[in-house]
N, C-alpha and C positions, 0 to 999 in steps of 0.2 A: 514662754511659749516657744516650741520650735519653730525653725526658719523659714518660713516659706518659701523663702528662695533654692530651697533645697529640696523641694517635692520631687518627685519622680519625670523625667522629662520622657519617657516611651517607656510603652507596654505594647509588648511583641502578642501578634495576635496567634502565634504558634503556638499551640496545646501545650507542646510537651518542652517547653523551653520561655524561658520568661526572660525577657531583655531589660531590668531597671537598672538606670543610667542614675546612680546616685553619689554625691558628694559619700566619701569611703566616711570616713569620720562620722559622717551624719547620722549613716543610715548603722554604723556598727553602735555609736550611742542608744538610739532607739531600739534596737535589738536589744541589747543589755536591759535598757529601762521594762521595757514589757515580759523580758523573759524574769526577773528580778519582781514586776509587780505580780504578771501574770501564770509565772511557771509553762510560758510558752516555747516549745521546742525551737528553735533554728528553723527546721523544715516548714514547720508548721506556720512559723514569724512568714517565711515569704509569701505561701501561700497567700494568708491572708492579706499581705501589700499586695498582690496581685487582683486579688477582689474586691479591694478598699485603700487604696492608698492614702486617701484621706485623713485615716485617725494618726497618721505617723506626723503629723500639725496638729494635732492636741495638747494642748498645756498638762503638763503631768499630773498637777493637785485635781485638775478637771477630769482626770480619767482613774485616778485612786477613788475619789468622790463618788464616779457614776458605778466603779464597781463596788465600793461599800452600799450604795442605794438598792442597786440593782442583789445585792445577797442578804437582806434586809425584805425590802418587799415579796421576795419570792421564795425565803429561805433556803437560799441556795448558797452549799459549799463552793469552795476556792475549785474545786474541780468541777462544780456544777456551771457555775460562772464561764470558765474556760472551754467549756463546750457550748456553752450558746455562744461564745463570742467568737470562737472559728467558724460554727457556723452560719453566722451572721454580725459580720462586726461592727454593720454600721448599726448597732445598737449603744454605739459606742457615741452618735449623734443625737439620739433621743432626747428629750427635755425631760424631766421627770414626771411634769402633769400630763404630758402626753403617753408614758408608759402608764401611769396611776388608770389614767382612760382608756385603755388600752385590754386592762386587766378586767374592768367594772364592766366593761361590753361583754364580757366571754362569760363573767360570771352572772349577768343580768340575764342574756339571751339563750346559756345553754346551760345554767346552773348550774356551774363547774365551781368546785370549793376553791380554797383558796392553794391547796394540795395539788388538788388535776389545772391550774394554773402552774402552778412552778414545774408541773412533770412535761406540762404541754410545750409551754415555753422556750424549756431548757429541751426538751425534744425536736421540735420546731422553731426554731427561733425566728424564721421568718412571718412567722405571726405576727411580730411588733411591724413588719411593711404592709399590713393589711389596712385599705378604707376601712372606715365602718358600715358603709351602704353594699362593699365589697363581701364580708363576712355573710350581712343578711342577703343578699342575693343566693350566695351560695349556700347558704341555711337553707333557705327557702328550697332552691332547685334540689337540693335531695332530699327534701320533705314530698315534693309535689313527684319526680320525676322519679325516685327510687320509690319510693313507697311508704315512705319512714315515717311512724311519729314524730313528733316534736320530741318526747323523750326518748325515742332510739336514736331519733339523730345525733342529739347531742351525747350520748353514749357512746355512738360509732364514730364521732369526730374526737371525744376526748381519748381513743385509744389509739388513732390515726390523726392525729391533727392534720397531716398534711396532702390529706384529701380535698383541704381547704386552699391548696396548691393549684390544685386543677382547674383549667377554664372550662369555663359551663360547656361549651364546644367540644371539649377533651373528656369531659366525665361523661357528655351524651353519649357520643360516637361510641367509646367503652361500653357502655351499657350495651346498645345495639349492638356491636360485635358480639358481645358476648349471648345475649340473644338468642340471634341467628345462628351463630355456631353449636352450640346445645339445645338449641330447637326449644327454650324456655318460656313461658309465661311471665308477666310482670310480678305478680305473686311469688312465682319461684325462682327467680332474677333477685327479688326483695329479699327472698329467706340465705341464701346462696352470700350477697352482698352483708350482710347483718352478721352471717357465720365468720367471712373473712371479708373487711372489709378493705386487705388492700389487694383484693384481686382486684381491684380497677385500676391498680398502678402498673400490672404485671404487660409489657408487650402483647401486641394483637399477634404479631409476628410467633412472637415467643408462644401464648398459647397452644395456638395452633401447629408446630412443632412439636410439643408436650402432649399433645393430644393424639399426634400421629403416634409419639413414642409406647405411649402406653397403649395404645389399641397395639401395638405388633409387639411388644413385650410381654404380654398378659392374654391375648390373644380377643380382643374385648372387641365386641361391635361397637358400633354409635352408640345406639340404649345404652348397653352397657358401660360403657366410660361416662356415658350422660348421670346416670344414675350413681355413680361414684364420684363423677367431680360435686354433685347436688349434694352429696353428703358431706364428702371433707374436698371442698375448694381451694384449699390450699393445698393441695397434690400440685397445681399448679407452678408453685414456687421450689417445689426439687427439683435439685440437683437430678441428671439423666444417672451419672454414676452414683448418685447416693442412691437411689432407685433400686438400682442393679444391684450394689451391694447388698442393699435392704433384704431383696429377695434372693439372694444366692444365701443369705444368712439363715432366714427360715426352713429354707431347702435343706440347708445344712443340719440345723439346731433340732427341726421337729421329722428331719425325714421326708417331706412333702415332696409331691412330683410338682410337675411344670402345670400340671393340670389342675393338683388342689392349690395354687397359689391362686391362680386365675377363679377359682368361686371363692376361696377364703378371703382374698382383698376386695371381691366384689362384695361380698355381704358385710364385710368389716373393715372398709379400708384405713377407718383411723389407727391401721397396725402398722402404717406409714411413718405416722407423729412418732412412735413408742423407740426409745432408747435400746438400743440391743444388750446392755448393761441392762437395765432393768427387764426387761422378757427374759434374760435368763436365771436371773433373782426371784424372779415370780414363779417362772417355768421349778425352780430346784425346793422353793418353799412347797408348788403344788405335788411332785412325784417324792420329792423327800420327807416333806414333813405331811403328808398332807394324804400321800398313797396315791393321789390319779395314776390314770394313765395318759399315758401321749394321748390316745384317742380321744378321753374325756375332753383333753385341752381343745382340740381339733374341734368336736362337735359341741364347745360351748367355748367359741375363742374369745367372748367379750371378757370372758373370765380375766387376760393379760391387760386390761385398760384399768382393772382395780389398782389403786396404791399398794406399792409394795409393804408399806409398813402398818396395812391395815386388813391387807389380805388374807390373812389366817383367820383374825377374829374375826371376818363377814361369812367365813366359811364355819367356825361355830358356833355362829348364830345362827345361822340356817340348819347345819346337824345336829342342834342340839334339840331343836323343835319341830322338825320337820326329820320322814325319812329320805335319804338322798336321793332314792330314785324318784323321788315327787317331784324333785328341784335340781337334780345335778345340768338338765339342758335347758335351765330357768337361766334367767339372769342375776340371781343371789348375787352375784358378785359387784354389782354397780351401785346400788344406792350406797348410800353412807350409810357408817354401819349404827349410827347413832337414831338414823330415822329408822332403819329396821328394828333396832332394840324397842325402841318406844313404841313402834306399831306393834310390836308383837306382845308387850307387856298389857297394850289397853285391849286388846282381843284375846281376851283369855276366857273362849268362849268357841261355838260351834264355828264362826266368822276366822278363827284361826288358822289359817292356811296359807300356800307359799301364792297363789292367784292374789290376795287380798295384800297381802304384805307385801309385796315386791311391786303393786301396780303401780299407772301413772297416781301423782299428786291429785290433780285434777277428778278422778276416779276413785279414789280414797277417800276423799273429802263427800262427793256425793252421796256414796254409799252410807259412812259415817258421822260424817257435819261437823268433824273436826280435820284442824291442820295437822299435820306433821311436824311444823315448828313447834305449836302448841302442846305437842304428847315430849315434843324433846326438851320441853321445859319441866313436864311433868315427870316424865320418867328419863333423869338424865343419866346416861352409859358414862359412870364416873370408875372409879379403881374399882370401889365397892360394888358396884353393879359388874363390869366385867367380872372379878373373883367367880362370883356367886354364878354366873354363866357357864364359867371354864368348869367348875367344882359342878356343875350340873352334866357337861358335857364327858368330865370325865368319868362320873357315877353311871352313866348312861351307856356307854362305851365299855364299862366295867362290866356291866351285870350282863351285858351279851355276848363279853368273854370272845369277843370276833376282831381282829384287827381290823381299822377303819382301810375300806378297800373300794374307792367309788365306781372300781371298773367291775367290780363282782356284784354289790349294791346295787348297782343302779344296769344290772343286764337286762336286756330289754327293753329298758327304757326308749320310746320314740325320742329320736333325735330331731 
């Protein structure tokens, strides 16, 4: 075992500077020993003496041991391992029946497999410093105080674990700010926190900044940024200059003044989330392969939230069966194209139309009394079914001897 006498004698309370007074020998062995066990950088070795001096008095066989346990219980790689243990090293003190209990609580109480364990863990590793009566308290408090099932919670913790970080104190007061700043309801608080759940981690401060910014960038009232943060909440967590850029790009790419950015992000802001690599992937598949017009894209922009490497075929599924000006300011382009195929294959009847095929789930189902899943077992969009789609679309296109043109097609058409 190493020396004790050789432990660390001061740690400098200064941020940006750490004062360990170590025997040189001592502390240059241990270095070696964990970068050799661990594959841990220099930089990184100190850090962590800084936050745990502790494990540099571990008997070596005793800490090879606890990381073969520990990559074993949680199937975690040598680099899995090495990120839970920077950040959090006194996992390195754990006993093994107290990790084993550790695990059995998370998957008893929030029915996390044994997979969203190792993602949680190795995510959050201070999970292993959690009571047990600590966990359920905070189970409990955003069951009762967000809104949450018992199975969303555990959803919205397995994707955020370290909202289980927060003291009840700290996740209240978030809530309320966030509230009162958007002038929200508990219900739409609940829907809002569900969509992004780590807007509760984001600064009050910072909010409120972010909020200023986009009402004067976009030119957006309250309502307005209300109604846009309720859709994609996590507008919240950009960058001010990823922002700017975002929209000087669109300006750029599709023409738009200052004024259609300001209603095109208010009705569709998830054009935020979207890669500018891929909007012009999609944008060159739709005017090149495909004939839109800029305008089309403008007056039906959910069209760029399609996958790029599915977005052609969701486009001849719908022109093959439908004419385009029935659907070009439809949403054709969002469902999967696999549940369009199948709905469109069991309605092959008066009920065939782009109203019934593109609706909600939930409204299809009524209508019908079947799922969606169920018609994509039935009729599955496999090689053979696309072929037979495309060979339809282009016999179709053939005999009208008209180049596909959705801006000429679909004139008139109410936007």
């Amino acid at each position: 075992m190493a020396d004790v006498k050789n432990k660390p004698t001061q740690v400098s309370s200064d941020a940006d500077f750490v004062d360990l007074r170590f025997d040189e020998d001592f502390l240059s062995n241990r270095q070696a020993f964990y970068r050799a066990a661990f594959g841990i950088s220099s930089a990184d070795f100190l850090k962590v003496v800084q936050a745990y001096p502790k494990f540099l008095n571990y008997d070596d066989n005793l800490v090879l041991a606890k990381k073969a346990f520990y990559k074993k219980e949680f199937s975690w790689s040598d680099t899995d391992f090495l990120k839970a243990f920077k950040g959090e090293p006194s996992i390195l003190g754990y006993a093994e029946p107290t990790i084993v209990s550790k695990k059995k609580l998370f998957k008893k109480e929030f029915g996390w497999s044994d997979k969203d364990c190792s993602n949680a863990f190795k995510g959050f590793p201070c999970l292993f410093t959690f009571a047990e009566q600590t966990v359920l308290d905070k189970k409990q408090f955003y069951i009762t105080e967000y809104g949450l099932s018992n199975e969303t919670c555990s959803k919205v913790l397995k994707r955020i674990p370290q909202l289980l970080g927060l003291s009840l104190d700290s996740a209240g007061e978030k809530k309320n700010f966030i509230q009162q700043e958007l002038n929200l309801s508990d219900q739409e608080f609940s829907k809002m926190f569900i969509s992004c759940p780590s807007i509760t981690t984001f600064s009050s401060t910072g909010m409120r900044e972010k909020k200023a910014f986009y009402k004067k960038e976009f030119g957006w009232s309250d309502q307005e940024f209300r109604k846009v943060a309720l859709s994609t909440p996590n507008v919240f967590g950009f960058a001010v200059e990823s922002v700017k850029a975002k929209k000087t790009f669109y300006k750029k790419e599709f023409g738009w003044s200052d004024q259609d950015c300001k209603k095109i992000f208010l009705d569709f802001p998830a054009l935020f989330c979207l890669s500018e690599k891929s909007v012009v992937a999609k944008k060159n598949i739709l005017c090149d392969d495909l004939n839109f017009d800029i305008a089309d894209i403008k007056n039906n922009i959910r069209v760029l939230s399609a996958p790029e490497n599915s977005l052609k075929l969701r486009f001849i599924l719908a022109d093959t069966y439908f004419d385009t000006a029935s659907f070009v300011n439809r949403n054709w382009a969002i469902p999967n194209e696999r549940k369009t195929y199948a709905r469109i294959m069991h309605l092959q009847d008066s009920s065939l139309n782009p109203t019934n095929v593109f609706c909600a789930e939930k409204k299809f189902f009524d209508r019908f009394g079947i799922s969606s899943n169920k018609l994509m077992e039935i009729y599955p969009l496999n090689k053979e079914a696309i072929a037979r789609v495309e060979k339809t679309y282009k016999e179709k296109n053939a005999k009208t001897s008209i180049k596909l043109n959705t801006t000429e097609r679909a004139r008139g058409a109410t936007v």
